[in-house]
N, C-alpha and C positions, 0 to 999 in steps of 0.2 A: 198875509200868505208869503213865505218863501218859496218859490217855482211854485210849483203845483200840490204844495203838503201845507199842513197848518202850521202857524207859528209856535214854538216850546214856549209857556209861557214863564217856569219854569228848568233852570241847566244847573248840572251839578258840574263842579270844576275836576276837570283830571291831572291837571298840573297849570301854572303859573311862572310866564319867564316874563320878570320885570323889567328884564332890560331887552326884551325879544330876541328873537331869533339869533342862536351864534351866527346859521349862514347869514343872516340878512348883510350884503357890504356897505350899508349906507356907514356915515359916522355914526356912532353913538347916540347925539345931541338930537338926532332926525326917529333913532328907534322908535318904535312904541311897543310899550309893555302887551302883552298877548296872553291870553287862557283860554286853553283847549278844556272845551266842556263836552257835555252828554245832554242831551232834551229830558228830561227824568218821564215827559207824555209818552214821546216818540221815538225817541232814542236816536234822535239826528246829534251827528258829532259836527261841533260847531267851535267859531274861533273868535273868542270875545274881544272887546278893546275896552278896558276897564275905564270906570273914573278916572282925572287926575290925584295922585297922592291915595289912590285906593290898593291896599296889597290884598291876594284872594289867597287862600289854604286848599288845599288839596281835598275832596269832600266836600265842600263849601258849596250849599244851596245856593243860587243867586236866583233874582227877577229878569228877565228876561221880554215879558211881553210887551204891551203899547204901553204906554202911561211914563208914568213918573218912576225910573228905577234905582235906585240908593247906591249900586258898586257897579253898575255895567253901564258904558259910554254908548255904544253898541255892539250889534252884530256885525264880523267884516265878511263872513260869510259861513258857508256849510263846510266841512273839513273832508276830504279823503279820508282816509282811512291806514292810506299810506303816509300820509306828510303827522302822525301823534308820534310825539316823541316819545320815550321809550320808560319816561316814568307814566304817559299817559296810556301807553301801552299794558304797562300793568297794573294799574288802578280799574280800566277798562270793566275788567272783570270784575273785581270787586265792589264798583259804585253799582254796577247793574245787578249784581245778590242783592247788596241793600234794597234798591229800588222792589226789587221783586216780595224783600221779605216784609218791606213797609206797608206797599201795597196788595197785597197778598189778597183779598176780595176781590181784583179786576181782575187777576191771573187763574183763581180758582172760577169766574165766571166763563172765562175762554171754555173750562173744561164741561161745563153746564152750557153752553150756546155754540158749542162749534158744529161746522155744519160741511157738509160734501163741499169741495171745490169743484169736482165734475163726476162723472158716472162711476170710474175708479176711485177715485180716489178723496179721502178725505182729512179737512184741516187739521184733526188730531195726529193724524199719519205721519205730518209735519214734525212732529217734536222728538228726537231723539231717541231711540229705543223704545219708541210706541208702532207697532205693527197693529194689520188689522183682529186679533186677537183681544191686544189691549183694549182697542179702540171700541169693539163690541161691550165690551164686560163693561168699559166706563158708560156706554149709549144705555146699556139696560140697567145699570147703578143708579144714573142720574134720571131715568127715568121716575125709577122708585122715589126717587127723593133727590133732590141738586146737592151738590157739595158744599160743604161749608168751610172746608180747610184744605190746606194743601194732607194735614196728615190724615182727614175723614177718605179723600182718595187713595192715599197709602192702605187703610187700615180694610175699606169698601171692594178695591179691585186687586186681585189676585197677583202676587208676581208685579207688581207693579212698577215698572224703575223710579227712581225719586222724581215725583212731579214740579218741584220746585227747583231740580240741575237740569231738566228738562227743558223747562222755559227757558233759564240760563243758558242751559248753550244753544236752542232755536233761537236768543235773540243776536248770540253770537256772530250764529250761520247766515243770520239775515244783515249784519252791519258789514259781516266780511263781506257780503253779496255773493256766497255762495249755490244759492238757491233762488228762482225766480218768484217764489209765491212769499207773499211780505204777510204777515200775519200782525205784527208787534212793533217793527220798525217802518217808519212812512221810507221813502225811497231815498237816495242819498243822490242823487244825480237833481242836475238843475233842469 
């Protein structure tokens, strides 16, 4: 466990600086190489400390959990959100589509099991351009029958916004810490 969430076992890289940090003012000799990743489970942004003599690519699956791992030294800790440098800034987005379009079965299951958060309101309501309108017509769709695709809910519920930019940007709204209810992202605070 890290704080109180489970560990990624699992991080995709958003960028690699070999030689760390331009701020860092140590000398050079003292640096350590750094890569700011993403949890591909949780979508915890994290800040790796590679092998010696290991270089990492940008999209670049690594291991990350307990055991024996082949390019990661360790984890030096959970990242802000503020301190991703600015290719890791917009990689962001794009590593989390992949993630989403990879695993597309866990996202279309949200849409098959989501459930009220409290008497108002519920976890579909969550997702960008889902009102309670949508959220009805998906309850009685997937009643009939559960979803199988992100495009079987395109095609199923009516007016429906894109259910797969939808997740994308709730996971968005949840790393910025926009919104207090976490659906998709575990928490980013220690």
């Amino acid at each position: 466990m890290i704080g109180n969430i489970e560990k990624e076992e699992k991080a995709i890289i958003l960028d690699f600086l070999p030689n760390g940090y331009p701020f860092d003012g140590r000398p050079m000799y003292r640096k350590t190489p750094i890569a700011q990743a993403i949890g591909r489970d949780h979508f915890v942004l994290l800040e790796l400390v590679p092998k010696k003599g290991t270089f990492l690519q940008p999209n670049e699956e690594v291991y990350t959990g307990e055991g024996k791992r082949d390019k990661i030294h360790h984890i030096l800790s959970k990242l802000p959100l503020d301190r991703l440098t600015e290719t890791a800034k917009i990689s962001l987005e794009y590593v989390i589509k992949d993630v989403v379009k990879k695993d597309e079965k866990r996202f279309v299951d949200f849409f098959n099991k989501a459930q009220p958060i409290n008497i108002r309101r519920h976890q579909m309501e969550l997702l960008p351009g889902v009102g309670k309108k949508h959220m009805w017509a998906i309850i009685k769709e997937r009643e009939e029958k559960p979803f199988e695709s992100f495009e079987s809910i395109k095609k199923r519920v009516k007016l429906m916004p894109d259910p797969e930019s939808a997740i994308i940007r709730r996971i968005l709204v949840e790393i910025k810490g926009e919104d207090k209810y976490r659906i998709f992202v575990e928490t980013q605070s220690f």
